[in-house]
C-alpha positions as CSV (number, residue, x, y, z in Angstrom):
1,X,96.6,-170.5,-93.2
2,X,97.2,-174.3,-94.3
3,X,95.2,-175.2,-97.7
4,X,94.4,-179.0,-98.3
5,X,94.7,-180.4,-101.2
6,X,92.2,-183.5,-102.0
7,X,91.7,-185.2,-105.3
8,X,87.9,-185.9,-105.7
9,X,85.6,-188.4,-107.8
10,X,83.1,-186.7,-110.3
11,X,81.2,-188.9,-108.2
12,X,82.2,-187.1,-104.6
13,X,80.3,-183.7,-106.3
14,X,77.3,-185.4,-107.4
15,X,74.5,-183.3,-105.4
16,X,76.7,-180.3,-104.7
17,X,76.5,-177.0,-105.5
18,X,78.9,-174.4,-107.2
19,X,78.3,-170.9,-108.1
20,X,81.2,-170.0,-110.4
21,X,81.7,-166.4,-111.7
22,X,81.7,-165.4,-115.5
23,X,85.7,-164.9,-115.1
24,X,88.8,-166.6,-113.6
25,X,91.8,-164.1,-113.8
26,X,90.7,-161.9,-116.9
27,X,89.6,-165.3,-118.9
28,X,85.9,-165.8,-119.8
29,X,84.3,-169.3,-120.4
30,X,81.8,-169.4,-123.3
31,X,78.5,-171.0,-123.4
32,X,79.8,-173.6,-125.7
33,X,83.1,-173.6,-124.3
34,X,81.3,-175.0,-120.9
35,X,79.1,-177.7,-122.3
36,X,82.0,-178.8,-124.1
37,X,83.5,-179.5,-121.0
38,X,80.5,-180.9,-119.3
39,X,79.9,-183.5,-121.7
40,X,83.4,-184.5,-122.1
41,X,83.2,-185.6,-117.9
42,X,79.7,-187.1,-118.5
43,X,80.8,-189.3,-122.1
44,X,83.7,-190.5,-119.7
45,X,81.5,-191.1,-116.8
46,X,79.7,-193.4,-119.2
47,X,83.1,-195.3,-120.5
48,X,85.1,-195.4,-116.8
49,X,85.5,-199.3,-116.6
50,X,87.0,-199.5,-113.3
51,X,88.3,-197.0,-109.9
52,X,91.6,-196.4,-111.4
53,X,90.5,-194.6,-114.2
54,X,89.4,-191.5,-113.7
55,X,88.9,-187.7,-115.3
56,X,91.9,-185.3,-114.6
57,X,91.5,-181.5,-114.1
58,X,94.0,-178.7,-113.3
59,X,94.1,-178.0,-109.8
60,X,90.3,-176.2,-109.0
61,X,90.0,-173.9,-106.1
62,X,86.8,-173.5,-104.1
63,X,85.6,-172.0,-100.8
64,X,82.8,-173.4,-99.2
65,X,79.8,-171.6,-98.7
66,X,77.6,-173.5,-96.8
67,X,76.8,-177.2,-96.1
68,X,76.2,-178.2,-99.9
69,X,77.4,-174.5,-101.7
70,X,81.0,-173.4,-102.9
């Protein structure tokens, strides 16, 4: 099986959907661990001044579901 690798805009996963389980490989997110996170991308969404900037996570794995779900 071939795997593609494509780097994505914030902006590509506006209006999708992704169901993401309480654990990744024994670790556990918290609450505030999270919304940390999500308003770190949304204060830079705010500050991006141009295309070349942009928000840079680890590789992130996801398996489509259906049409708008993964």
């Amino acid at each position: 099986m071939e795997y593609i690798l494509e780097l994505k805009t914030i902006y590509d996963l506006l209006g999708k959907k992704f169901i993401i389980p309480y654990y990744q490989r024994g670790y556990r997110w918290t609450k505030s661990q999270v919304e940390q996170l999500l308003e770190d991308i949304w204060e830079f969404s705010k500050k991006r001044k141009n295309d070349y900037e942009f928000y840079c996570l680890q590789p992130i794995v996801v398996k489509k579901v259906d049409n708008n779900t993964y």
